[in-house]
Steps between C-alpha positions, in 0.01 A plus 500: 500500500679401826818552376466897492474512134277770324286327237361628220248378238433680142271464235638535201423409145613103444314432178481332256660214581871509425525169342256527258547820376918422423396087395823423332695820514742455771628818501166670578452428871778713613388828374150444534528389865688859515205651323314421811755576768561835375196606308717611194449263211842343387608396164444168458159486740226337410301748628488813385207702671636563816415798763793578668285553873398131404832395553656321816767828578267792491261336686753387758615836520159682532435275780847555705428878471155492615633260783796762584296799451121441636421168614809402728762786513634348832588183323828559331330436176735747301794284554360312201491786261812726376577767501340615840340770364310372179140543447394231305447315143752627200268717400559732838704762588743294684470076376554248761686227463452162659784401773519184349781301739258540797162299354474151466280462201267175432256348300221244375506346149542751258584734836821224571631623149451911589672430797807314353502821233561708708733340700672492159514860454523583837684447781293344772498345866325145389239403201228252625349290215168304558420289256688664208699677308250273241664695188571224203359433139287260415823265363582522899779744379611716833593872425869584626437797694538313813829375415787643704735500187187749417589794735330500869512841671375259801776194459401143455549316824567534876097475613440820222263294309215320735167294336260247543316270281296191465602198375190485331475848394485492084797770568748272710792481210459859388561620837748282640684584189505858535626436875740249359892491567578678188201795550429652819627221711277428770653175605304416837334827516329338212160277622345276330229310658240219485233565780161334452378775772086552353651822329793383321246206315265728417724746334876428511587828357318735749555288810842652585357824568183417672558201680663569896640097492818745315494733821868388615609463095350894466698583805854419342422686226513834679912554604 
């Protein structure tokens, strides 16, 4: 990006869909939504199943250490990773751990709601939200995870919390709740928006990652 930043992409496991594996249980998106961040299957998940290199961490991690070790080793990629000698995954002789407070984390849909998990848990530079967090039961209940009363390890407010959405996207209340005044607190950092740009009609949900009319909106999002 133009900004200097370092960006990273992983594929992880993201199904099934959150959603509709927890319907009603509102107390079920939390821990599964972990389940898939760490690759450690929590109590309360819905899913059970998981492979721990499926998860969002380890594969983060294998990827700083290749970066830092074979691909770029000129590139400062170690700052990422503690402590400066560790070799890997937990199951090496010396685990890594992620050097959280220097990553701004982000995601799409069911991505948005990873990204404000871990901004829960961890302490972070900014969580960007597109389109998302979508988490809520069918009875348009909204899990409290996201409330600061909750516990943030990345606090509610001052330009922490970032997202876009559609006004036409089916998801529109369940996110702007989760950014709401009570919950992360995105206040203007939190966008909302009604663009008839060819994209946004065909698919309200997916046009705020793929269509460049957001280019300044995208901008702001990165501190």
């Amino acid at each position: 990006m133009n900004k200097g930043y370092r960006v990273v992409g992983i594929t992880h496991r993201n199904s099934p869909n959150i959603r509709e594996v927890c319907g009603t249980n509102v107390d079920c998106h939390l821990p599964t939504r972990r389940t898939f961040i760490t690759g450690v299957v929590q109590p309360g998940s819905a899913v059970t199943d998981m492979g721990y290199y499926d998860g969002i961490e380890a594969r983060l991690i294998r990827l700083l250490v290749f970066m830092r070790d074979s691909q770029d080793p000129a590139g400062g990629w170690g700052a990422y990773l503690t402590p400066s000698n560790c070799t890997g995954t937990k199951n090496t002789a010396i685990p890594c751990g992620i050097v959280w407070n220097k990553l701004i984390v982000a995601g799409h849909s069911q991505g948005a709601g990873h990204a404000a998990v871990i901004g829960k848990d961890h302490l972070v530079d900014t969580v960007v939200m597109l389109a998302g967090p979508t988490d809520r039961t069918p009875v348009q209940t909204v899990p409290s995870y996201t409330l600061s009363s909750s516990g943030l390890a990345t606090p509610a407010g001052g330009g922490n919390y970032r997202g876009l959405v559609h006004t036409k996207d089916s998801f529109l209340t369940a996110s702007t709740t989760h950014w709401g005044a009570t919950r992360l607190n995105a206040g203007s950092y939190g966008k909302t928006t009604s663009s008839t740009d060819v994209r946004c009609v065909e698919s309200p949900h997916t046009c705020v990652i793929d269509s460049d009319s957001f280019y300044t909106t995208w901008q702001g999002f990165w501190p």
